[in-house]
C-alpha positions in Angstrom: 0.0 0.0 0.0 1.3 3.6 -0.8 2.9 5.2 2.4 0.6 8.5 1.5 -2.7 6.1 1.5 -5.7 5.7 3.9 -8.2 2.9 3.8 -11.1 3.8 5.7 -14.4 1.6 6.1 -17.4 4.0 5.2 -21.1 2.6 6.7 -23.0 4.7 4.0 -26.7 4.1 5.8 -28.7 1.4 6.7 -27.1 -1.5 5.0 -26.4 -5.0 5.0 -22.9 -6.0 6.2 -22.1 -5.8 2.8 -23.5 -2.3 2.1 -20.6 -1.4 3.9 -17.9 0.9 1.5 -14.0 0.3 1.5 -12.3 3.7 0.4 -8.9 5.2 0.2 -7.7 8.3 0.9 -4.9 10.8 2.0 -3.4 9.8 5.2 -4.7 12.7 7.8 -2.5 15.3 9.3 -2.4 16.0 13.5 -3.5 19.2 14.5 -2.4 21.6 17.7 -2.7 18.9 20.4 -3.3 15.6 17.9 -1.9 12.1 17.0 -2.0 9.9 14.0 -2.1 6.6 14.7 -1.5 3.9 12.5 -3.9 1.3 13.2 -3.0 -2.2 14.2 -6.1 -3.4 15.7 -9.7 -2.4 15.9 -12.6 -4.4 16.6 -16.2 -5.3 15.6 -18.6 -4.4 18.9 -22.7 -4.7 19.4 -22.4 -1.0 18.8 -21.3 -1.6 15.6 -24.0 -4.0 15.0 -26.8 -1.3 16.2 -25.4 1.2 14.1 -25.6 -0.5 10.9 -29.2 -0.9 11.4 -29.2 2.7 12.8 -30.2 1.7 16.5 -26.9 3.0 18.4 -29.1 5.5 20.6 -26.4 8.7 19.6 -24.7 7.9 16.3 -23.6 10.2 14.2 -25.6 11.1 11.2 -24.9 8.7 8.3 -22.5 8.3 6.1 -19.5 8.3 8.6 -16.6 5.5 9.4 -17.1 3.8 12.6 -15.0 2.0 14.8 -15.4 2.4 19.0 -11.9 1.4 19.4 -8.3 1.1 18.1 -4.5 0.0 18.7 -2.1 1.2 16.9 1.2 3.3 17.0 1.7 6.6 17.4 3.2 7.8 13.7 3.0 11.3 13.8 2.2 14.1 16.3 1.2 17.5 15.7 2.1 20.9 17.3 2.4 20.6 21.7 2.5 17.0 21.6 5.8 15.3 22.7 7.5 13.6 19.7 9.2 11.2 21.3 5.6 9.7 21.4 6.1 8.3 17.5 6.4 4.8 17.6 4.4 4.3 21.0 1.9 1.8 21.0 -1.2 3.0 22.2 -5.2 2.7 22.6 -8.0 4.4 22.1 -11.7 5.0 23.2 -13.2 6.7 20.1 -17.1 5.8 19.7 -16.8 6.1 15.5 -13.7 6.6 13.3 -11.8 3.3 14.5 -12.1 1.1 11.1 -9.1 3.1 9.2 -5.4 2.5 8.3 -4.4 6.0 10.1 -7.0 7.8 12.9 -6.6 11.4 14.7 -6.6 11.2 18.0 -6.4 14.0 20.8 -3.0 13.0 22.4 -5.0 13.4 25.9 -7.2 10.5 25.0 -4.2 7.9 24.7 -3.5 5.6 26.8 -0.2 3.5 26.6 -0.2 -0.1 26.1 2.5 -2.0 28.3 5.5 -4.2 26.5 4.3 -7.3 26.0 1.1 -7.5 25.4 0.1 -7.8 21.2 -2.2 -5.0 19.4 -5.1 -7.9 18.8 -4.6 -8.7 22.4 -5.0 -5.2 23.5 -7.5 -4.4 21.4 -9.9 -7.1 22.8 -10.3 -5.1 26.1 -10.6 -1.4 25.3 -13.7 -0.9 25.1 -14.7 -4.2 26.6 -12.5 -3.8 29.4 -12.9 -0.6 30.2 -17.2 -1.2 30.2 -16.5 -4.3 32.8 -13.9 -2.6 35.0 -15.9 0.7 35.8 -19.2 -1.5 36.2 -17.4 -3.8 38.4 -15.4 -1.2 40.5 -17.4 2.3 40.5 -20.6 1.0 40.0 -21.3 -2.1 41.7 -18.0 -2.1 43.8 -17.4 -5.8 44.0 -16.1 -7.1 46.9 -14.6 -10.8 47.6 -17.5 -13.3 49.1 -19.8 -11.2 47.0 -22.2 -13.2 44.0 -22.8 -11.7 41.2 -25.4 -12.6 37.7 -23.5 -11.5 34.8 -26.3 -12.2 31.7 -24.4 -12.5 28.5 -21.0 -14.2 30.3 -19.3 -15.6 27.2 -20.2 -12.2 25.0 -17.4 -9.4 25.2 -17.9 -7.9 28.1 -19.4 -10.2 30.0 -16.6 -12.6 29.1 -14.0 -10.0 31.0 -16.6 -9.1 34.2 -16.5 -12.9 34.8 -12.6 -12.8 34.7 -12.3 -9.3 37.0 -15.4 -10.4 39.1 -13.4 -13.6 40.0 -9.8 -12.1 40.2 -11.8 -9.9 42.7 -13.1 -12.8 44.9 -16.8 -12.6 44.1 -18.4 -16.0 43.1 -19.6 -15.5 39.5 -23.1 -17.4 37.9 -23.2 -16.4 34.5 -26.0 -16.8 31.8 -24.8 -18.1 28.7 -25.8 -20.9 26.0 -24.9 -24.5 26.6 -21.8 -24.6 24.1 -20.3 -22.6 26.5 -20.5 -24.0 29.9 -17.4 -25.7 29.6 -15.5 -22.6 29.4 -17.0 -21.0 32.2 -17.2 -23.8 34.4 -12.9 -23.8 33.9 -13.2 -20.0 35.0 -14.9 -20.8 38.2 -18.5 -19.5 36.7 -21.6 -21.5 37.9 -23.4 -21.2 34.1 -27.4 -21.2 33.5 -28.3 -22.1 30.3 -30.6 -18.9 29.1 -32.3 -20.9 26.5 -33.5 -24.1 28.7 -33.3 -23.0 32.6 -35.7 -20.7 34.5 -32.9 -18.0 35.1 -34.8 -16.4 38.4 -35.6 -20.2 39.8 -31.8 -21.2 39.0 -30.5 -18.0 40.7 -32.8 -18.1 43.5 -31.8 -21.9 44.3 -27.6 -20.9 43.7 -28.4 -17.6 45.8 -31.5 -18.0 48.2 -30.8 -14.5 49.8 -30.6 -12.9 46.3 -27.0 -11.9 44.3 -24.7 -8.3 45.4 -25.0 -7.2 41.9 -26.4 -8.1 38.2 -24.8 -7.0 35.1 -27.7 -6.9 32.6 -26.6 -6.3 28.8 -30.4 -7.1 27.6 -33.1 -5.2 28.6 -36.2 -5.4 27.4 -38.8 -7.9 30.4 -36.2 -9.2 31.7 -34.7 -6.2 33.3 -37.3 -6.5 36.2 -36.1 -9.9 36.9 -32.5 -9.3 37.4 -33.6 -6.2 39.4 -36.0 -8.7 41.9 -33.0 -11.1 42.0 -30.6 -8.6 44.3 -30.1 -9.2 47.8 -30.9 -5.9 50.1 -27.8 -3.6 49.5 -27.4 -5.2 46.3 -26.7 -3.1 42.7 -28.2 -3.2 39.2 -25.8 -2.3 36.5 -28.2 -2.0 32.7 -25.6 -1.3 30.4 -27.3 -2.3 27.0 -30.9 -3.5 25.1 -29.5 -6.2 23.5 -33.1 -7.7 23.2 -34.5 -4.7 20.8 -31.7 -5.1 18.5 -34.1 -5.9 15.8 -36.9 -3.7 16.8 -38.4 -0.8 14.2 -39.2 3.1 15.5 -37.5 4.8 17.9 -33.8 4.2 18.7 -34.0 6.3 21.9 -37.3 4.6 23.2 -35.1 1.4 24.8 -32.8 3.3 26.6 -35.3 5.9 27.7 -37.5 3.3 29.0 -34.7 1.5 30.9 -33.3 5.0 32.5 -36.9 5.7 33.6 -36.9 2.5 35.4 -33.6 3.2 37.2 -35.1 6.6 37.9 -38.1 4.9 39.8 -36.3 2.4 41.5 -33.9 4.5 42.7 -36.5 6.7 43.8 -38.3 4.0 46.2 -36.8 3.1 49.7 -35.7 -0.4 48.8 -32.1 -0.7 49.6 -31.1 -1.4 46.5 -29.4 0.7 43.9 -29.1 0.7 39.9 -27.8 2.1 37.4 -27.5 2.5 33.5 -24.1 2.2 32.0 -22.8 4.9 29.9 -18.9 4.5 29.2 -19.0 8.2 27.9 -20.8 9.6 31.1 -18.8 12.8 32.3 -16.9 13.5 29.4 -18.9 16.6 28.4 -18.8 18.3 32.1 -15.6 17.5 32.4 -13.1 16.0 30.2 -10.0 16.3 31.8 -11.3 14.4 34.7 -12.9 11.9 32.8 -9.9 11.5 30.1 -8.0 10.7 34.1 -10.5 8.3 35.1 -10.5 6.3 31.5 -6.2 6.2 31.6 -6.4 4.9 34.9 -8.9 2.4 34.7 -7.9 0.9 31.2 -4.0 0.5 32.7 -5.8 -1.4 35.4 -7.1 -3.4 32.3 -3.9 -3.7 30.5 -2.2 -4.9 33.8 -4.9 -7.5 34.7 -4.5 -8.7 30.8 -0.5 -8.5 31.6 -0.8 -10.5 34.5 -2.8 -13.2 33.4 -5.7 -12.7 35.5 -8.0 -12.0 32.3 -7.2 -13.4 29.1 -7.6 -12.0 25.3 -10.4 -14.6 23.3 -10.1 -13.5 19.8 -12.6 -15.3 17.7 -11.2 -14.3 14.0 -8.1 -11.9 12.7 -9.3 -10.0 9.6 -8.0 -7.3 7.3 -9.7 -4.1 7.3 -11.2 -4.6 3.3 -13.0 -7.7 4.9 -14.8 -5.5 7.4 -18.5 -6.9 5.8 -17.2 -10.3 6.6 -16.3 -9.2 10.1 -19.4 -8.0 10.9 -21.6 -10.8 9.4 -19.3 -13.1 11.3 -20.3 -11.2 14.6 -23.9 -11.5 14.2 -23.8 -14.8 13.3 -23.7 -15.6 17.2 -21.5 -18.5 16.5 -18.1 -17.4 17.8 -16.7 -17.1 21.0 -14.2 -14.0 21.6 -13.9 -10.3 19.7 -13.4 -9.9 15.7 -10.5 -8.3 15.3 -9.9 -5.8 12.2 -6.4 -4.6 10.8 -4.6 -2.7 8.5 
């Protein structure tokens, strides 16, 4: 590829995975403050998934290039940004713009990734690891002897809560389909089988007293249940609506629906607590304090992925041209781990 080139992965509208438009361009130049980034590694997330079928509750108009994520190394810097930076491999929270060959980034939004751990490997817990940390740690605040639900436990968060959850102390019963159970039963995870077992009669018998905290990725019905299955003191983290993916009208109607239920609950004298998950909550009050709060938690990340306390499951390696192939490989729910994308 010409050194001066971009490829950049355009979603265009509301397409089919293979609506989605491969281009080239010139590669970008930093601004006062800015990195480029060459990309080694960016990944396909649900967002992803909701925003092809124009469901991410605040995408960006259409056409842009999206992207939540990226690794990559730092190849040029722009004007008050330390060049000794060029050649540092970094990562970065982005929401779109991930899915090209070279990405600006504001140099206060990097944060380093430590010798050896790989660009894939890294790239599997950005935005994944960073979600299960901060619900784990700021929201629920885990504590060893604690049980926790996490719905969704072989998915890409849910895969790393389990792993944090247990390097924490916490027993871990996780909701996940039977092809799985042998992987989380090695991890220490009790699993329910979503698709055969009563999940609130399963929990109730593994947990009589109820769990400390549920991480809830689907929405929808079931949100009351995991909300009637925490023990007094306990916490409800909503971080998704996995179960109106699919669903015509409104993209904001899911998530307003599920903040007015934390709203209520919160409101009535029950002891318990929840919570919807935003990874971006903060940023616009105050970005230098949330830009502190993302570099610290995602070396926490990095370190637990260092140390071998969480471990990277990439399901496929694909170049960025075969992004359409990615993607239909996602939704196909038959893969286990994140689709990786580079350049």
């Amino acid at each position: 590829m010409n050194a001066a080139a971009m490829v950049e992965v355009v979603l265009p509208g509301k397409v089919e995975p293979e609506g989605l438009q491969v281009r080239q361009g010139v590669v970008p130049s930093a601004r006062a403050g800015q990195v480029v980034v060459r990309m080694e590694a960016t990944g396909v997330s649900f967002a992803e998934q909701q925003m092809r079928r124009g469901r991410y509750y605040d995408q960006p108009p259409f056409p842009f290039v999206p992207g939540y994520d990226l690794v990559g190394t730092v190849a040029a810097t722009g004007e008050g940004v330390d060049a000794g930076l060029v050649g540092t491999r970094v990562a970065a929270l982005l929401k779109v713009g991930g899915w090209a060959s070279h990405v600006v980034v504001d140099a206060a939004d990097l944060v380093p990734v430590p010798d050896g751990v790989g660009a894939s490997q890294a790239e599997t817990v950005v935005i994944n690891g960073i979600t299960a940390w901060q619900m784990l740690h700021r929201k629920a605040r885990v504590r060893a002897g604690q049980t926790v639900l996490v719905h969704g436990a072989n998915g890409g968060v849910g895969s790393v809560l389990v792993q944090l959850a247990r390097a924490a102390g916490a027993q871990v019963i996780g909701t996940a389909s039977a092809r799985h159970h042998a992987v989380l039963k090695e991890q220490g995870v009790t699993p329910i089988d979503y698709r055969t077992e009563n999940i609130p009669a399963r929990v109730r018998e593994l947990a009589p007293r109820g769990v400390d905290a549920v991480f809830d990725h689907v929405g929808g019905r079931g949100i009351v249940d995991s909300w009637r299955l925490l023990a007094p003191g306990g916490t409800l983290v909503s971080y998704g609506s996995a179960s109106t993916r699919d669903d015509e009208g409104s993209r904001q109607w899911p998530v307003l629906k599920l903040l007015g239920r934390v709203w209520l609950w919160n409101a009535l004298p029950n002891r318990r607590r929840a919570y919807f998950f935003n990874v971006w909550a903060g940023r616009a009050l105050n970005r230098g304090r949330f830009q502190a709060r993302l570099h610290a938690d995602l070396t926490e990340v990095f370190e637990a992925l260092r140390r071998g306390d969480i471990t990277a499951h990439i399901a496929a390696e694909l170049p960025l041209a075969q992004a359409a192939e990615a993607m239909r490989l996602a939704e196909s729910g038959t893969v286990a781990g994140k689709i990786v994308l580079y350049a």
